[in-house]
C-alpha positions as protocol buffer text, in pm:
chain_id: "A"
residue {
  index: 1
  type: UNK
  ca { x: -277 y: -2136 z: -864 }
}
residue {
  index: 2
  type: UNK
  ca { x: 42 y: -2298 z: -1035 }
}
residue {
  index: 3
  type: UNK
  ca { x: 96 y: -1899 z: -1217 }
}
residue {
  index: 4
  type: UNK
  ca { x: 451 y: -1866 z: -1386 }
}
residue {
  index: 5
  type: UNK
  ca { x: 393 y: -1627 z: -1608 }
}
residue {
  index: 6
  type: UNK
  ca { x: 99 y: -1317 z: -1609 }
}
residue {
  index: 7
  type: UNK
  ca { x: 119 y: -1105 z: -1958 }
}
residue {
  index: 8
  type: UNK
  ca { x: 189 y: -724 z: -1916 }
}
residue {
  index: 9
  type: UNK
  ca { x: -116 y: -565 z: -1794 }
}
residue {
  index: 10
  type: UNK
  ca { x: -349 y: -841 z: -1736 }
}
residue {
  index: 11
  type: UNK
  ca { x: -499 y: -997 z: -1395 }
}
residue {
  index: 12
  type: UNK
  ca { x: -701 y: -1246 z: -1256 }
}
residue {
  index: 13
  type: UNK
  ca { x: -1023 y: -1155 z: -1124 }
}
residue {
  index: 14
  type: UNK
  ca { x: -1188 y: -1317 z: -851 }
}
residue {
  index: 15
  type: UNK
  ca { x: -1569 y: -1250 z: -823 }
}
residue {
  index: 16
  type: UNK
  ca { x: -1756 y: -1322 z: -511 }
}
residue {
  index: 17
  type: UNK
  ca { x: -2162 y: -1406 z: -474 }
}
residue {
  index: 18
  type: UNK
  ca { x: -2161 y: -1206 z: -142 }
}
residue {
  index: 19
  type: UNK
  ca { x: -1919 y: -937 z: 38 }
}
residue {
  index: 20
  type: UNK
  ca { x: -1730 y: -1038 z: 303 }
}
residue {
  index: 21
  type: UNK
  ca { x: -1389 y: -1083 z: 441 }
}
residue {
  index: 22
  type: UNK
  ca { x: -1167 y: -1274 z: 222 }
}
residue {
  index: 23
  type: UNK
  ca { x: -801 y: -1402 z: 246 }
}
residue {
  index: 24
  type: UNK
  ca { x: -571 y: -1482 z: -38 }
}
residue {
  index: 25
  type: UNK
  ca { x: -228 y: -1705 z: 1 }
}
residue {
  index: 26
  type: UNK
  ca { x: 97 y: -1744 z: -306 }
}
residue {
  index: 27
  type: UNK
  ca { x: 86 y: -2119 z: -268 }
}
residue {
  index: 28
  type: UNK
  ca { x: 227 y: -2290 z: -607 }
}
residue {
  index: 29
  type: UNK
  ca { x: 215 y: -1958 z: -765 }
}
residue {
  index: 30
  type: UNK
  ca { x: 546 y: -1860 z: -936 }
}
residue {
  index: 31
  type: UNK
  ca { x: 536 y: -1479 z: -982 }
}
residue {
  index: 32
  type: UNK
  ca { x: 499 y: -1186 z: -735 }
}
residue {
  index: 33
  type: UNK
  ca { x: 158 y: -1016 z: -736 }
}
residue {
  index: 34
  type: UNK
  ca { x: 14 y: -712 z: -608 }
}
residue {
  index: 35
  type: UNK
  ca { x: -328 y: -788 z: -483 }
}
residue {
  index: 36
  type: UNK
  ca { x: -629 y: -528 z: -545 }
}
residue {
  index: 37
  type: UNK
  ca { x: -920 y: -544 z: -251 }
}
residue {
  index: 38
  type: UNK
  ca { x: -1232 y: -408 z: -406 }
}
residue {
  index: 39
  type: UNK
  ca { x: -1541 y: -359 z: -181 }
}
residue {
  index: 40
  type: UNK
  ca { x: -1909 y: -367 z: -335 }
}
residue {
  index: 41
  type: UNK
  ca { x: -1898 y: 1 z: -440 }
}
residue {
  index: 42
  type: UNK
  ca { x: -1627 y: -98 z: -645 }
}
residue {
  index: 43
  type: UNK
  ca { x: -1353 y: 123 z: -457 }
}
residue {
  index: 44
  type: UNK
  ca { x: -1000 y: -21 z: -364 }
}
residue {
  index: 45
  type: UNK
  ca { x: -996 y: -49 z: -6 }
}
residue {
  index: 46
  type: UNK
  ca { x: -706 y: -223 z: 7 }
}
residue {
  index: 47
  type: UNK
  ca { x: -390 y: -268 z: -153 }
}
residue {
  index: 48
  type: UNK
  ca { x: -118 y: -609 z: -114 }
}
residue {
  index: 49
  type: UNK
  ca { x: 207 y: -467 z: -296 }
}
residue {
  index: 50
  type: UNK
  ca { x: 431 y: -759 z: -472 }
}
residue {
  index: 51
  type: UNK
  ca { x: 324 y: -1093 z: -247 }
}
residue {
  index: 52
  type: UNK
  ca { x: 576 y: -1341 z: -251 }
}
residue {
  index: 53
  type: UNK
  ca { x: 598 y: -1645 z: -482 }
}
residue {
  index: 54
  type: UNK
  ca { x: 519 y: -1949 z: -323 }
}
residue {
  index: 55
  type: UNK
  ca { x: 425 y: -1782 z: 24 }
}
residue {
  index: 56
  type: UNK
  ca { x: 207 y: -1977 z: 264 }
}
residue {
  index: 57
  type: UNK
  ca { x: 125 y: -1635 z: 480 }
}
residue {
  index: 58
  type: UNK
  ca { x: -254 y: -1522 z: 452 }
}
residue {
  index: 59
  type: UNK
  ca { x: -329 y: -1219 z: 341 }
}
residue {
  index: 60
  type: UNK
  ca { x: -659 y: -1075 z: 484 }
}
residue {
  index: 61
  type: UNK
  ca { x: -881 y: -805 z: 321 }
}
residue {
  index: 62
  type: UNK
  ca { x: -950 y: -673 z: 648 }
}
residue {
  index: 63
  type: UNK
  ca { x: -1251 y: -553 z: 529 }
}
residue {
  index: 64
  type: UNK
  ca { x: -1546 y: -695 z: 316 }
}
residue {
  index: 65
  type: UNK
  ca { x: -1489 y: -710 z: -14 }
}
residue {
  index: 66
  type: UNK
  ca { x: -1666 y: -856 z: -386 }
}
residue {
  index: 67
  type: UNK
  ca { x: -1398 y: -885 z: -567 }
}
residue {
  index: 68
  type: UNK
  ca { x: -984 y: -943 z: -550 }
}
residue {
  index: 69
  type: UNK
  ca { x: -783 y: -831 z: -829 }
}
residue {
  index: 70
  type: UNK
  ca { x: -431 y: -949 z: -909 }
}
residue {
  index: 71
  type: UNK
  ca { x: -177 y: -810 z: -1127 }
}
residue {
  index: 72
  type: UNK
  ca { x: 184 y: -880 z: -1182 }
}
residue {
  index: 73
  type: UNK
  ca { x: 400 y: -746 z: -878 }
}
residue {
  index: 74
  type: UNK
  ca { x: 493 y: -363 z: -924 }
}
residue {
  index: 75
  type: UNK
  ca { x: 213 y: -322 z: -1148 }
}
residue {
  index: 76
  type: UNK
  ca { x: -24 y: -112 z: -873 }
}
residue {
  index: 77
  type: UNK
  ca { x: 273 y: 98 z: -827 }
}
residue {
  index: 78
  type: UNK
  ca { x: 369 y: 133 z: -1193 }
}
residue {
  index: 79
  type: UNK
  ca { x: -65 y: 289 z: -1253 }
}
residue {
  index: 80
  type: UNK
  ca { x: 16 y: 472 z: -927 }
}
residue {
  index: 81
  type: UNK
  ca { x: -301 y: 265 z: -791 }
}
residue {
  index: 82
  type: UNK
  ca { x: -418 y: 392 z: -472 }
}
residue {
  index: 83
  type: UNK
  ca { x: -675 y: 319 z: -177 }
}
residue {
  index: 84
  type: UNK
  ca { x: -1010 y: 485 z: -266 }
}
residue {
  index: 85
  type: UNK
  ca { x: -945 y: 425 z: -652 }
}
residue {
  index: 86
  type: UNK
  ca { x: -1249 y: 295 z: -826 }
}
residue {
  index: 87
  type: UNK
  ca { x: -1277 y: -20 z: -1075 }
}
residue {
  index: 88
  type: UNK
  ca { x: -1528 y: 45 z: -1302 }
}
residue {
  index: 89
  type: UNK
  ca { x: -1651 y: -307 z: -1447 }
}
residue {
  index: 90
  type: UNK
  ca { x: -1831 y: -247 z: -1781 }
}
């Protein structure tokens, strides 16, 4: 919250104690975002291209998921991210 500015090729990660459905929103942040659904296996099972500053609209994994990922708008496209990708946390 309250994000204006996200430095090239850095996110924030959010880190769940159990897997389930999660939503995210853009309220009071600033820049566009492109959010990263990761279930427990670690796999990108969904994919939020370039959310909105400021936007009030939910938006739902769909599925259960550990962790949400998000990186500067453009920036999933940019990697050529894709569903089924994994994140390996070291």
């Amino acid at each position: 919250m309250h994000v204006k500015i996200l430095p090239e090729h850095t996110g924030m990660l959010f880190i769940y104690p159990e897997e389930r459905m999660r939503a995210m929103w853009m309220k009071n942040t600033y820049i566009s975002l492109d959010l990263l659904f990761i279930d427990k296996n670690q796999t990108i099972i969904k994919i939020h291209n370039d959310a909105k500053p400021l936007n009030l609209k939910s938006i739902s994994s769909k599925l259960k998921v550990k962790w949400v990922l998000e990186v500067n708008g453009g920036l999933a496209e940019e990697l050529e991210i894709k569903l089924g990708d994994k994140i390996i946390f070291l």
